[in-house]
PDB file of the backbone (N, CA, C, O) and the ligand in Angstrom, with CONECT records:
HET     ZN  A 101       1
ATOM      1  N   UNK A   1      28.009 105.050  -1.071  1.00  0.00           N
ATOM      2  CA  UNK A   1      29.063 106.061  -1.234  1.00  0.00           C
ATOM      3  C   UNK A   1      30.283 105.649  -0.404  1.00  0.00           C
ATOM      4  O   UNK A   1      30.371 105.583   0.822  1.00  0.00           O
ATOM      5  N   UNK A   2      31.002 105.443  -1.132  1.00  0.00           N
ATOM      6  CA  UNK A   2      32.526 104.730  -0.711  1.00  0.00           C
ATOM      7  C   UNK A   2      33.692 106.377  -0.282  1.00  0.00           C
ATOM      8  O   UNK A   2      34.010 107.175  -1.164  1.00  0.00           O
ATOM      9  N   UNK A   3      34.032 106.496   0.884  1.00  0.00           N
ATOM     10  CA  UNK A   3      35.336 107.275   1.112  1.00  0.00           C
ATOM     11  C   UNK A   3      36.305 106.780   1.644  1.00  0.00           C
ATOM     12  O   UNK A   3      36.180 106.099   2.662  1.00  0.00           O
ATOM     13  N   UNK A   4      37.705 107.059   0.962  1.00  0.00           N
ATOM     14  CA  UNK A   4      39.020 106.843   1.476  1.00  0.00           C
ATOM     15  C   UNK A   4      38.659 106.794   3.307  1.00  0.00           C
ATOM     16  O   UNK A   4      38.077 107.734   3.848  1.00  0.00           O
ATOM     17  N   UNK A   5      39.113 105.557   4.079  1.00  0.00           N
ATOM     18  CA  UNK A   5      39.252 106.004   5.471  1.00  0.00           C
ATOM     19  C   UNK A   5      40.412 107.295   5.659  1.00  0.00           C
ATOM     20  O   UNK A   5      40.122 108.339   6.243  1.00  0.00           O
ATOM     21  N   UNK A   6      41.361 107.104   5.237  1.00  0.00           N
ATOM     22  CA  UNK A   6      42.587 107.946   5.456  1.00  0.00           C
ATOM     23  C   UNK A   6      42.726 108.165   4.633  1.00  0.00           C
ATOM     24  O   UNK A   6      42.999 107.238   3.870  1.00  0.00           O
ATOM     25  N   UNK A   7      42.654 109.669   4.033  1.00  0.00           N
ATOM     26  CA  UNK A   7      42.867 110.857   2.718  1.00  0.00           C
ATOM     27  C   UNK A   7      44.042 111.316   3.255  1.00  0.00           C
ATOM     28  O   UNK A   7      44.666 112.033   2.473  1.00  0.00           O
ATOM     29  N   UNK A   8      44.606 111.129   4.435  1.00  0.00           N
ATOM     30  CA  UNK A   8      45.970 112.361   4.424  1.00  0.00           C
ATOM     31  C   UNK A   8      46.363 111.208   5.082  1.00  0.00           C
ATOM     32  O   UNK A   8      46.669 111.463   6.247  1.00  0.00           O
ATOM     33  N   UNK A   9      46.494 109.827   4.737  1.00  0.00           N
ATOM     34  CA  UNK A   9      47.633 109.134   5.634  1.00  0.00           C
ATOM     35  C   UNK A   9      47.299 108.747   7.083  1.00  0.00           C
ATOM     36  O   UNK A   9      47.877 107.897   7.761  1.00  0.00           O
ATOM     37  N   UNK A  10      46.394 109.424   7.390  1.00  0.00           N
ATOM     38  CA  UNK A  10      46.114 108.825   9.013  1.00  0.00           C
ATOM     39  C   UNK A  10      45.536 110.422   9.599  1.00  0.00           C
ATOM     40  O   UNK A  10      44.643 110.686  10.405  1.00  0.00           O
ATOM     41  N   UNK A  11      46.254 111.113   8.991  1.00  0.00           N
ATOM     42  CA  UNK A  11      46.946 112.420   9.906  1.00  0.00           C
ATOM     43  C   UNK A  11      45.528 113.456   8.783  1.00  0.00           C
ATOM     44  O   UNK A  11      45.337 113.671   7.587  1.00  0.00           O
ATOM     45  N   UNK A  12      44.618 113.939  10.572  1.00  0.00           N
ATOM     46  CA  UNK A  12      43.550 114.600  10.752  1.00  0.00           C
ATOM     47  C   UNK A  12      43.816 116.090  11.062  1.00  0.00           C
ATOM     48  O   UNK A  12      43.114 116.979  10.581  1.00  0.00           O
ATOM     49  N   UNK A  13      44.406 116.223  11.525  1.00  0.00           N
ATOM     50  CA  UNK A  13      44.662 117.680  11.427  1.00  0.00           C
ATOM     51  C   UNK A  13      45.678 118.251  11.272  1.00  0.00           C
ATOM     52  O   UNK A  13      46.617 117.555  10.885  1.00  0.00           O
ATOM     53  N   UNK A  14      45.937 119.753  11.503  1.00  0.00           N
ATOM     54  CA  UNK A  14      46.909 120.484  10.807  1.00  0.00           C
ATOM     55  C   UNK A  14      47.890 120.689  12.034  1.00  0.00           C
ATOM     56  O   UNK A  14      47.358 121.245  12.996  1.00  0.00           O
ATOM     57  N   UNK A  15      49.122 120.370  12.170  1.00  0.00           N
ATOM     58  CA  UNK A  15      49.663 120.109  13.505  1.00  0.00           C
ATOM     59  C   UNK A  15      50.600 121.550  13.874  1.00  0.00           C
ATOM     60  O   UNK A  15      51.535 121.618  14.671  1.00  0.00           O
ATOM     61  N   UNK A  16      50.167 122.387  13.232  1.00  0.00           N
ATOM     62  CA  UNK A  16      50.661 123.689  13.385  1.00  0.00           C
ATOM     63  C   UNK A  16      49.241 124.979  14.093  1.00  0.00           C
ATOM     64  O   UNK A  16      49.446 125.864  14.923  1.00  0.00           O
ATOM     65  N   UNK A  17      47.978 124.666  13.449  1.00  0.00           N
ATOM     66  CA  UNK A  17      47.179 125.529  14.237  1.00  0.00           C
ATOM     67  C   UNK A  17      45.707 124.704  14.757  1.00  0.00           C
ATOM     68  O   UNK A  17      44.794 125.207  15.411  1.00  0.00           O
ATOM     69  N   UNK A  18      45.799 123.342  14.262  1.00  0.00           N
ATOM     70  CA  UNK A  18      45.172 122.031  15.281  1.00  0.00           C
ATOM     71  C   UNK A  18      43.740 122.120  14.255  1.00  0.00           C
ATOM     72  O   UNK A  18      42.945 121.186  14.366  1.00  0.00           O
ATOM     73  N   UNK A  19      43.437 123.168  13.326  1.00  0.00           N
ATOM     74  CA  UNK A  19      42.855 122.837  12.304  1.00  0.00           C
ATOM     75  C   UNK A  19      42.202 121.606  11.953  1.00  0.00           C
ATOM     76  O   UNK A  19      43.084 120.959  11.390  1.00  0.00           O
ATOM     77  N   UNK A  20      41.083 120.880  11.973  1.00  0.00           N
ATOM     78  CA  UNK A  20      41.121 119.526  11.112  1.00  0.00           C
ATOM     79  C   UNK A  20      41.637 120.253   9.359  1.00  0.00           C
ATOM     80  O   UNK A  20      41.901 121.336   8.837  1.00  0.00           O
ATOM     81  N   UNK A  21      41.543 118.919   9.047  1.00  0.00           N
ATOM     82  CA  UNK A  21      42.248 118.877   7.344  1.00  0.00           C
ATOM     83  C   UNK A  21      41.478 118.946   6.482  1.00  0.00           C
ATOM     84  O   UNK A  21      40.618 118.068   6.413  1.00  0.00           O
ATOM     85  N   UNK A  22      41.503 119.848   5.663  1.00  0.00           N
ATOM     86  CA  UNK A  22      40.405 120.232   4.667  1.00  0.00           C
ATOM     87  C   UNK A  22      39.102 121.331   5.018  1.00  0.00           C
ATOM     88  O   UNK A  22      38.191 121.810   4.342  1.00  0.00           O
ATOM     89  N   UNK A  23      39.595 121.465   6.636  1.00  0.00           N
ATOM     90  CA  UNK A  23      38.349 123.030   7.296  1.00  0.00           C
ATOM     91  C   UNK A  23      38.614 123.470   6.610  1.00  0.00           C
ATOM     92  O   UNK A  23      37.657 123.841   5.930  1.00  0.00           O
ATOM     93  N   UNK A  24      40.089 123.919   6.016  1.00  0.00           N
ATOM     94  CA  UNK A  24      39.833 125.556   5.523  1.00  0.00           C
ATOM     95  C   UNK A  24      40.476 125.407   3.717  1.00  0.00           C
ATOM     96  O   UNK A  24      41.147 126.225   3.085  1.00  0.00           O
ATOM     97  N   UNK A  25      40.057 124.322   3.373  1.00  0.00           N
ATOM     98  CA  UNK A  25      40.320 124.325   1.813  1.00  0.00           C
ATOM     99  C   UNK A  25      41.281 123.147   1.468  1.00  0.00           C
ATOM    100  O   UNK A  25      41.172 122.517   2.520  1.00  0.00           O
ATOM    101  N   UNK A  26      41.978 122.565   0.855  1.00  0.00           N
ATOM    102  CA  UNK A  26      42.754 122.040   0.305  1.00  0.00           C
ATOM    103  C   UNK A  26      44.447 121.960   0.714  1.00  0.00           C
ATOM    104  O   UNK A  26      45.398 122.636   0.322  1.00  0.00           O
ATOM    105  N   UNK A  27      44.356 120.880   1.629  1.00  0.00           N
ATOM    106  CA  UNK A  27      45.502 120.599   2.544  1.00  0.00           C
ATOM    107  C   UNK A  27      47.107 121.036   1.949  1.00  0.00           C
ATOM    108  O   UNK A  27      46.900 120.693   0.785  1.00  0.00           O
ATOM    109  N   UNK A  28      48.140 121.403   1.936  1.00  0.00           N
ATOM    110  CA  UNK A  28      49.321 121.578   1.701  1.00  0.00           C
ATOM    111  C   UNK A  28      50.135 120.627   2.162  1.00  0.00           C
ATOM    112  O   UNK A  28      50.367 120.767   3.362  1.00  0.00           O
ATOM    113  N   UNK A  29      50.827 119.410   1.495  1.00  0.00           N
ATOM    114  CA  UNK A  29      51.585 118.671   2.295  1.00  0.00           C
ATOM    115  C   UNK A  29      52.822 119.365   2.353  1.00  0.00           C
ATOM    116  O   UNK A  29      52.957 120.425   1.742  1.00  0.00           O
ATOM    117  N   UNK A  30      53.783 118.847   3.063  1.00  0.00           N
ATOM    118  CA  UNK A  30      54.348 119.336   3.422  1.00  0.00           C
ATOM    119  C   UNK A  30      56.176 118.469   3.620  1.00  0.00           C
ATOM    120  O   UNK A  30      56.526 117.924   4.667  1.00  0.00           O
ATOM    121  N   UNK A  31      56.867 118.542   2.628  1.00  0.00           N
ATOM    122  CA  UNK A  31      57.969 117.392   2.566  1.00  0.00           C
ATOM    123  C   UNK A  31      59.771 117.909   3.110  1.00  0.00           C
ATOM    124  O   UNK A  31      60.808 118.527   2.869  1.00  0.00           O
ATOM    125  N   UNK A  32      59.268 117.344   3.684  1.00  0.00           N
ATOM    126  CA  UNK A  32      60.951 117.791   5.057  1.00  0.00           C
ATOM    127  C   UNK A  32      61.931 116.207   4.334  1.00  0.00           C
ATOM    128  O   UNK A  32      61.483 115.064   4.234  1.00  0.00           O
ATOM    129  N   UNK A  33      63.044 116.609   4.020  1.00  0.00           N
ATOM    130  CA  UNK A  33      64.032 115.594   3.372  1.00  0.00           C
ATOM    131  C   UNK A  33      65.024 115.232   4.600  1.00  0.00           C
ATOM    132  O   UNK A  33      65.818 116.169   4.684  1.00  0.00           O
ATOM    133  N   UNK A  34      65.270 114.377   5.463  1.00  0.00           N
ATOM    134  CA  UNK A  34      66.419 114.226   6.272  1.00  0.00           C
ATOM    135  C   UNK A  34      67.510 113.502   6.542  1.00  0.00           C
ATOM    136  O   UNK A  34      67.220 112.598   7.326  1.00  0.00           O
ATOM    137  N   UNK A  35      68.413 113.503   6.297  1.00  0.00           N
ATOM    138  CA  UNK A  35      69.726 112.300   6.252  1.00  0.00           C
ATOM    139  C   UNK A  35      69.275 111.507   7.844  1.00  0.00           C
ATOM    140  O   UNK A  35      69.190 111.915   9.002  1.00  0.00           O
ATOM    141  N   UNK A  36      69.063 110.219   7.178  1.00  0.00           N
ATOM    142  CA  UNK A  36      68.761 108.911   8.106  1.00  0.00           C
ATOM    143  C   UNK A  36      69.998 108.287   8.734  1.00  0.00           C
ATOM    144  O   UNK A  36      70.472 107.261   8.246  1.00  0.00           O
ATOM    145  N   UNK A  37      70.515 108.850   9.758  1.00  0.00           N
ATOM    146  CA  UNK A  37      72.305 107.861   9.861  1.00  0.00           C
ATOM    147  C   UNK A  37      72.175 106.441  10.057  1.00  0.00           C
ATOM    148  O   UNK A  37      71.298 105.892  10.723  1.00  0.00           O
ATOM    149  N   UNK A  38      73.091 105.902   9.445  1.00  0.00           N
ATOM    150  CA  UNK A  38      73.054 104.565   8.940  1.00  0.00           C
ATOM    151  C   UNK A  38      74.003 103.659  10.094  1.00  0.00           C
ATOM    152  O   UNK A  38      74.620 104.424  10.836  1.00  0.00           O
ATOM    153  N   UNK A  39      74.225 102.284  10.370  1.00  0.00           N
ATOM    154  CA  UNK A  39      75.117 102.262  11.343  1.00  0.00           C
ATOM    155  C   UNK A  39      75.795 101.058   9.984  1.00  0.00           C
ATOM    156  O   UNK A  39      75.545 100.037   9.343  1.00  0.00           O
ATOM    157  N   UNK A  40      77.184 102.571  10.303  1.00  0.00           N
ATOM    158  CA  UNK A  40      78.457 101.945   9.561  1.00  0.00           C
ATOM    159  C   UNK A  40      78.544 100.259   9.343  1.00  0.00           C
ATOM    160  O   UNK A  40      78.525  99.430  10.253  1.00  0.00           O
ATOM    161  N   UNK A  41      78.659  99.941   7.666  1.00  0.00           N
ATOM    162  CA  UNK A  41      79.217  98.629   7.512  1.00  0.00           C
ATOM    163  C   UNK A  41      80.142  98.633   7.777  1.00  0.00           C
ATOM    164  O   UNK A  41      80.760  99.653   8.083  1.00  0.00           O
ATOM    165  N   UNK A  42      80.929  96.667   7.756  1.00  0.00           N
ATOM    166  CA  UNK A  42      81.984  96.746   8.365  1.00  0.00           C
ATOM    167  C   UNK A  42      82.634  96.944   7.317  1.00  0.00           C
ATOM    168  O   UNK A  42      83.732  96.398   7.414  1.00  0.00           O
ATOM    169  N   UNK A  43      82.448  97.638   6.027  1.00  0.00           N
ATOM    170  CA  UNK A  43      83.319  97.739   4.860  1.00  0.00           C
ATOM    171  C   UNK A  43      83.777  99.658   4.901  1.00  0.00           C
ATOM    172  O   UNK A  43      84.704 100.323   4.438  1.00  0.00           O
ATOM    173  N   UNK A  44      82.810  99.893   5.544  1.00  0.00           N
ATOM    174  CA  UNK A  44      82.763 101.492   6.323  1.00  0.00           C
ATOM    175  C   UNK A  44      83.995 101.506   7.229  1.00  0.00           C
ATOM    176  O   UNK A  44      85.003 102.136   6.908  1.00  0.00           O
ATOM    177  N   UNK A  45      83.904 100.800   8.373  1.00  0.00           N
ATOM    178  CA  UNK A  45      84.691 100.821   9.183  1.00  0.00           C
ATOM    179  C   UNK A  45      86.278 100.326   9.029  1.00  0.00           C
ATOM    180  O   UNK A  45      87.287 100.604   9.677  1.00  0.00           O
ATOM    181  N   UNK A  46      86.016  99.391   7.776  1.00  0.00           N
ATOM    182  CA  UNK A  46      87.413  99.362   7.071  1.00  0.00           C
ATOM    183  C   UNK A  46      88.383 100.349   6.305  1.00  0.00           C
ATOM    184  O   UNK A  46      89.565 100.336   5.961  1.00  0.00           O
ATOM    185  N   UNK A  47      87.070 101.400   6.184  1.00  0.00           N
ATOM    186  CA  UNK A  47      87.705 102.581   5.298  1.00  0.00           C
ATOM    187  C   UNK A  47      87.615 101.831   3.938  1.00  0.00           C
ATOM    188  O   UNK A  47      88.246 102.360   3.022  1.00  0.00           O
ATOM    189  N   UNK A  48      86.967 100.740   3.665  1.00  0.00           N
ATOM    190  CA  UNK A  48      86.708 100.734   2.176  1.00  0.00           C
ATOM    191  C   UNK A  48      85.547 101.243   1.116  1.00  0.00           C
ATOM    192  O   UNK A  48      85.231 101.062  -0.060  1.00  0.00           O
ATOM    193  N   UNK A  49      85.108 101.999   2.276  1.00  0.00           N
ATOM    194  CA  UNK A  49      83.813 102.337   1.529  1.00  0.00           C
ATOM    195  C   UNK A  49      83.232 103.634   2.097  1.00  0.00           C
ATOM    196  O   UNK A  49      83.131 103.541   3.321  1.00  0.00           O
ATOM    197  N   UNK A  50      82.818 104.808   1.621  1.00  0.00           N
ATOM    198  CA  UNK A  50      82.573 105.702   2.289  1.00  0.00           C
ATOM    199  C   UNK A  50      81.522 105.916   2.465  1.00  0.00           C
ATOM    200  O   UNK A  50      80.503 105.554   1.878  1.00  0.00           O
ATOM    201  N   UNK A  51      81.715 106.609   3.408  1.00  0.00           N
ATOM    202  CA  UNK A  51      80.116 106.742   4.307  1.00  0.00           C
ATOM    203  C   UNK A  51      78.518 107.736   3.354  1.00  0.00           C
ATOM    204  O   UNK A  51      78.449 108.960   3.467  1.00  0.00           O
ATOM    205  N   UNK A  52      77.731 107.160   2.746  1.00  0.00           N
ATOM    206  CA  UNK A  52      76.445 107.721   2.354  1.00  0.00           C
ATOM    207  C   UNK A  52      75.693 108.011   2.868  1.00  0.00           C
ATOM    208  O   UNK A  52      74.701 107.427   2.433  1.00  0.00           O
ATOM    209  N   UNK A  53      75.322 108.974   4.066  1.00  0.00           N
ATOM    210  CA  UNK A  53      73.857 109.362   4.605  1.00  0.00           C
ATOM    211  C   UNK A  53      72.786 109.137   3.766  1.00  0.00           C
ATOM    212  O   UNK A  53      72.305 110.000   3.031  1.00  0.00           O
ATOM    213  N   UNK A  54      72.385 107.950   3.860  1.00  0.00           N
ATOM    214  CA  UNK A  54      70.651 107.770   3.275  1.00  0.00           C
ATOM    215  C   UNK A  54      69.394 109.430   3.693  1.00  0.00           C
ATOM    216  O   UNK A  54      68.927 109.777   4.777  1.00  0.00           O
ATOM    217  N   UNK A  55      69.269 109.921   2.612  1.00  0.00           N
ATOM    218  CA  UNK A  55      68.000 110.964   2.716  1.00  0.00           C
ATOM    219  C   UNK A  55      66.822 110.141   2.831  1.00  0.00           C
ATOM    220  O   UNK A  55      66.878 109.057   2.250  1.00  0.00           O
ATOM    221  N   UNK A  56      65.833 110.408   3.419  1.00  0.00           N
ATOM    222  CA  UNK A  56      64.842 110.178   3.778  1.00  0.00           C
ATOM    223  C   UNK A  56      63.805 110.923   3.610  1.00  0.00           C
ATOM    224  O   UNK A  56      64.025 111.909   4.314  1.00  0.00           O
ATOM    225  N   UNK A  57      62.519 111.084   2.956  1.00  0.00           N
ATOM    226  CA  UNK A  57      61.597 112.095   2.889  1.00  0.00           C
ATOM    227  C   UNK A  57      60.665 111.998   3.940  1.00  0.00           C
ATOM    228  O   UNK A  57      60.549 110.811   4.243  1.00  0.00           O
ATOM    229  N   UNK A  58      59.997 112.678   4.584  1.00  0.00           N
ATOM    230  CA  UNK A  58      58.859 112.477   5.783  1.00  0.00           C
ATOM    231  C   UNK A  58      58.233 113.591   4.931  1.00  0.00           C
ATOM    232  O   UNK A  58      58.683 114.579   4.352  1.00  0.00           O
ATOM    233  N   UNK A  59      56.672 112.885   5.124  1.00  0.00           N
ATOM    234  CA  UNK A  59      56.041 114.539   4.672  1.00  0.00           C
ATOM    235  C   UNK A  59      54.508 114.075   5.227  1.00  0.00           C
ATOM    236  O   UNK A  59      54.008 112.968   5.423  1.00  0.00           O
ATOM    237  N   UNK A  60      53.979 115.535   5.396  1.00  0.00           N
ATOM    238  CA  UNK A  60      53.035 115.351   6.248  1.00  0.00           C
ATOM    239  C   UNK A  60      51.757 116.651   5.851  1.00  0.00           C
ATOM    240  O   UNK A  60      52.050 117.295   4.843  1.00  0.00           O
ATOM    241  N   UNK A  61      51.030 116.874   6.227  1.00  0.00           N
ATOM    242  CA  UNK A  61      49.810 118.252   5.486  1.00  0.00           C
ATOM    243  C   UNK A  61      49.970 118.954   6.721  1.00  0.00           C
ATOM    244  O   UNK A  61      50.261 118.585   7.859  1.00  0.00           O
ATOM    245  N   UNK A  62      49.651 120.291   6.098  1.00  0.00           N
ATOM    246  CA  UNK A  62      49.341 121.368   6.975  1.00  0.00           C
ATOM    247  C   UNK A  62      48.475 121.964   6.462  1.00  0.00           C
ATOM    248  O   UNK A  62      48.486 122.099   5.239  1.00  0.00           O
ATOM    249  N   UNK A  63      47.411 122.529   7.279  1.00  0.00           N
ATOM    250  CA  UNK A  63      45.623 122.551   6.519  1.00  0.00           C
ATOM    251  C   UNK A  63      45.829 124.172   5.696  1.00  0.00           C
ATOM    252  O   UNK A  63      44.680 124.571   5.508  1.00  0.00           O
ATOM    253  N   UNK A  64      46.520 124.896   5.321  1.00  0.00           N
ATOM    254  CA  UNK A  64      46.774 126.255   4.577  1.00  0.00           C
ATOM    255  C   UNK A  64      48.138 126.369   4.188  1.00  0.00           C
ATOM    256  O   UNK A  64      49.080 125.803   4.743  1.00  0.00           O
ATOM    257  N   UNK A  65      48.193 127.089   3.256  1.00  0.00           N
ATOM    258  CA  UNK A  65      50.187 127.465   2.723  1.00  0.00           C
ATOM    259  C   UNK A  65      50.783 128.081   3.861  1.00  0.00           C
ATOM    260  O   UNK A  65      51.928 127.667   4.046  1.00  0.00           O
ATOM    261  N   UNK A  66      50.275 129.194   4.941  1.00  0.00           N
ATOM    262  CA  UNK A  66      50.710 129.393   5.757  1.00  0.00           C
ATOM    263  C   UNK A  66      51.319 129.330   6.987  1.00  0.00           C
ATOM    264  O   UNK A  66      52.163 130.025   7.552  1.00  0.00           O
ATOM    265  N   UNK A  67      50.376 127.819   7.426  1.00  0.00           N
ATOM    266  CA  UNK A  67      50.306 126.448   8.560  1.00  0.00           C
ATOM    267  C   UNK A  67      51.774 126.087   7.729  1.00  0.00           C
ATOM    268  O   UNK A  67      52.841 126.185   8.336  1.00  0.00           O
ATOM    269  N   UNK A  68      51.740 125.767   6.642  1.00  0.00           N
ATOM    270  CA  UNK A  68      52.942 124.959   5.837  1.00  0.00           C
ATOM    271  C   UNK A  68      54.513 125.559   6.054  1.00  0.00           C
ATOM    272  O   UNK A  68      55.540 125.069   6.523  1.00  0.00           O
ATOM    273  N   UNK A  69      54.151 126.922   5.450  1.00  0.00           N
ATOM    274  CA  UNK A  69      55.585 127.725   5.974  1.00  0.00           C
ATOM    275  C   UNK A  69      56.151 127.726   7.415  1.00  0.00           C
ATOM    276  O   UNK A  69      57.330 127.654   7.763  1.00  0.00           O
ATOM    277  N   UNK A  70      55.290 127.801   7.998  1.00  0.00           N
ATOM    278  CA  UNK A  70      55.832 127.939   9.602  1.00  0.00           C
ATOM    279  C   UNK A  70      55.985 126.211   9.936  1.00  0.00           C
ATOM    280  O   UNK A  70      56.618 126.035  10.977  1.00  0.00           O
ATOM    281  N   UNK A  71      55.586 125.065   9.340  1.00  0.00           N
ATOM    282  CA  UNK A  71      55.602 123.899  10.116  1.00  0.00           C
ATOM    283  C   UNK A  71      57.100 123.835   9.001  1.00  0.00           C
ATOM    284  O   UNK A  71      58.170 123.360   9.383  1.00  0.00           O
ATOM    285  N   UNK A  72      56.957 124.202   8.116  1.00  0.00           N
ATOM    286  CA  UNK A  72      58.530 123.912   7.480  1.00  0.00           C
ATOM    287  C   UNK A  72      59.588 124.663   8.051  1.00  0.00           C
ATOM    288  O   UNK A  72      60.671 124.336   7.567  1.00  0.00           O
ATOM    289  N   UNK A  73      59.663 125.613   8.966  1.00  0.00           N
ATOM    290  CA  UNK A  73      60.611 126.688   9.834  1.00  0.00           C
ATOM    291  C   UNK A  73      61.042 125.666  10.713  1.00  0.00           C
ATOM    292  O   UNK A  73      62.229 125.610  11.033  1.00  0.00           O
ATOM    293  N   UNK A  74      60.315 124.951  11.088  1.00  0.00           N
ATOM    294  CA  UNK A  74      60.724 123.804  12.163  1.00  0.00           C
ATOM    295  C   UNK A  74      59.800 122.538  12.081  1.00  0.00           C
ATOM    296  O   UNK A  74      58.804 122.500  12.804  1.00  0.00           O
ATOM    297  N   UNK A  75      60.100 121.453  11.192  1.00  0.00           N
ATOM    298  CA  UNK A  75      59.961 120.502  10.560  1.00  0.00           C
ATOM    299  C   UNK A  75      59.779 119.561  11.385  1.00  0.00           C
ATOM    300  O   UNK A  75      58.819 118.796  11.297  1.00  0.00           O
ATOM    301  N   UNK A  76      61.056 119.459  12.690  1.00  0.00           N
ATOM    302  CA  UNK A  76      61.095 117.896  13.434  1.00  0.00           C
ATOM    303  C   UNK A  76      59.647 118.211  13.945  1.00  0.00           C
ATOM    304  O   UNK A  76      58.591 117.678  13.604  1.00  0.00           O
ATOM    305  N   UNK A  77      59.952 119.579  15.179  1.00  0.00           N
ATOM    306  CA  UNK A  77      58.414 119.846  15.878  1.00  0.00           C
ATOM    307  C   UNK A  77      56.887 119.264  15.713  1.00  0.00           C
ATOM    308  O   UNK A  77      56.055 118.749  16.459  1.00  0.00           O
ATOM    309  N   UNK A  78      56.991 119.697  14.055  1.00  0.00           N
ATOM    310  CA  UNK A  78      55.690 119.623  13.778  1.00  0.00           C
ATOM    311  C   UNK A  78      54.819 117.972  13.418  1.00  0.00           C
ATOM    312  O   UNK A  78      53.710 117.502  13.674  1.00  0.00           O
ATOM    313  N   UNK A  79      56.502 117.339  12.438  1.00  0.00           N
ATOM    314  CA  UNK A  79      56.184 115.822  12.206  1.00  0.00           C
ATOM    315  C   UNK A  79      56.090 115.212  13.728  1.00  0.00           C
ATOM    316  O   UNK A  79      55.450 114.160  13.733  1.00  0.00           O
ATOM    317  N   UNK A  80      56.581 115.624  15.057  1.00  0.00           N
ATOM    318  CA  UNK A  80      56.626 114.470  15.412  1.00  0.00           C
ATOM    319  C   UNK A  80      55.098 114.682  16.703  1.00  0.00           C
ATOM    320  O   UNK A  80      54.687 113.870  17.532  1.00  0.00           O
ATOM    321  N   UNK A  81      54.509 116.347  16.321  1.00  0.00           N
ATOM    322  CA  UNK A  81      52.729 115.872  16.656  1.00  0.00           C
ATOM    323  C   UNK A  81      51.950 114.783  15.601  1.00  0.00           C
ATOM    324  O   UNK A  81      50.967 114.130  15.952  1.00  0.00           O
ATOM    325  N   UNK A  82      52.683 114.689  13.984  1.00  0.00           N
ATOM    326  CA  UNK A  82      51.477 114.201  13.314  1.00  0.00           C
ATOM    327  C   UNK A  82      51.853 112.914  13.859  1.00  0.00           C
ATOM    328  O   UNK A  82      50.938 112.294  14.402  1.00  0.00           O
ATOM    329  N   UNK A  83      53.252 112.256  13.827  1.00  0.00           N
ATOM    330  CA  UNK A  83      53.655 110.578  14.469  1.00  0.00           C
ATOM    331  C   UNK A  83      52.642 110.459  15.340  1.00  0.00           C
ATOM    332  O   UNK A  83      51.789 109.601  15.114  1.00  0.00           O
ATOM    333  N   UNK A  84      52.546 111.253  16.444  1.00  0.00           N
ATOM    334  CA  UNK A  84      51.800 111.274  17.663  1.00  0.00           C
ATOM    335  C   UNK A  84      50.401 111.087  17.433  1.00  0.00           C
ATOM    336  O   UNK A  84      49.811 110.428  18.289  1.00  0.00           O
ATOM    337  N   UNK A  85      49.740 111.522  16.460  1.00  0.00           N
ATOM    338  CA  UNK A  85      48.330 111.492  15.582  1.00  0.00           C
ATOM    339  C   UNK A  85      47.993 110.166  15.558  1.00  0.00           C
ATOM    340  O   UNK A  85      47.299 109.425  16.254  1.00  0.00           O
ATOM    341  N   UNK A  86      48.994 110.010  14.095  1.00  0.00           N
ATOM    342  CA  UNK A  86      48.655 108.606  13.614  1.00  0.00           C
ATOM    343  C   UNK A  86      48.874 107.850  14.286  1.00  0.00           C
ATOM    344  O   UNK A  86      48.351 106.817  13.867  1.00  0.00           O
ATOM    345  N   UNK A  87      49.471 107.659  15.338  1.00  0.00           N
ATOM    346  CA  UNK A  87      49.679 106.687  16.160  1.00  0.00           C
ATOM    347  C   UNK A  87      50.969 105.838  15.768  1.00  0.00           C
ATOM    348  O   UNK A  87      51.034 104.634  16.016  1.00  0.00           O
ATOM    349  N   UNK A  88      51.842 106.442  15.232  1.00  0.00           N
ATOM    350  CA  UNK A  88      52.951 105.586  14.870  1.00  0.00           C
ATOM    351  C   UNK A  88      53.610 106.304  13.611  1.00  0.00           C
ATOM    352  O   UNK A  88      52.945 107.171  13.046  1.00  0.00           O
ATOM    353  N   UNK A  89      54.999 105.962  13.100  1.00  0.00           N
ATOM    354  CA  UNK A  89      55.306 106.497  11.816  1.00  0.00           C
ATOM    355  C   UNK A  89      54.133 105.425  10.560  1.00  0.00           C
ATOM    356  O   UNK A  89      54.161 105.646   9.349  1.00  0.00           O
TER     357      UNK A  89
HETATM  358 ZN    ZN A 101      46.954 124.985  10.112  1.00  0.00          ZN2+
END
């Protein structure tokens, strides 16, 4: 019997009520979108080109819809226990 080592990416529990993932049913990920600042080309800095904030998606589980709402109220908080999890982005 073969299982995924990592079903949620690395990330074991629910970083809003410390939950493991899947105790209480069927994980909710959870996708926070954030403009990545870029460091200006020099075609930027010429003013020939205007500046695009690259979006970025991070997303991460929270073990109930409810864990989910509140880790989405404050997004950085919560991703940067799961970083802390997995041991890295
Ligand atoms: Zn939770």
């Amino acid at each position: 019997m073969t299982r995924p080592a990592e079903p949620y990416r690395g990330q074991k529990r629910c970083p809003v009520c410390g939950a493991g993932l899947g105790a209480r049913g069927e994980p909710v990920s959870v996708d926070w979108s954030i403009a990545v600042p870029q460091k200006p080309t020099l075609w930027q800095k010429m003013g020939l080109q205007s500046k695009t904030p690259q979006q970025q998606t991070m997303s991460f589980f929270a073990c109930c819809p409810e864990c989910a709402e509140a880790a989405k109220s404050s997004p950085s908080t919560h991703l940067a226990k799961v970083i802390v999890e997995r041991g890295g982005m």
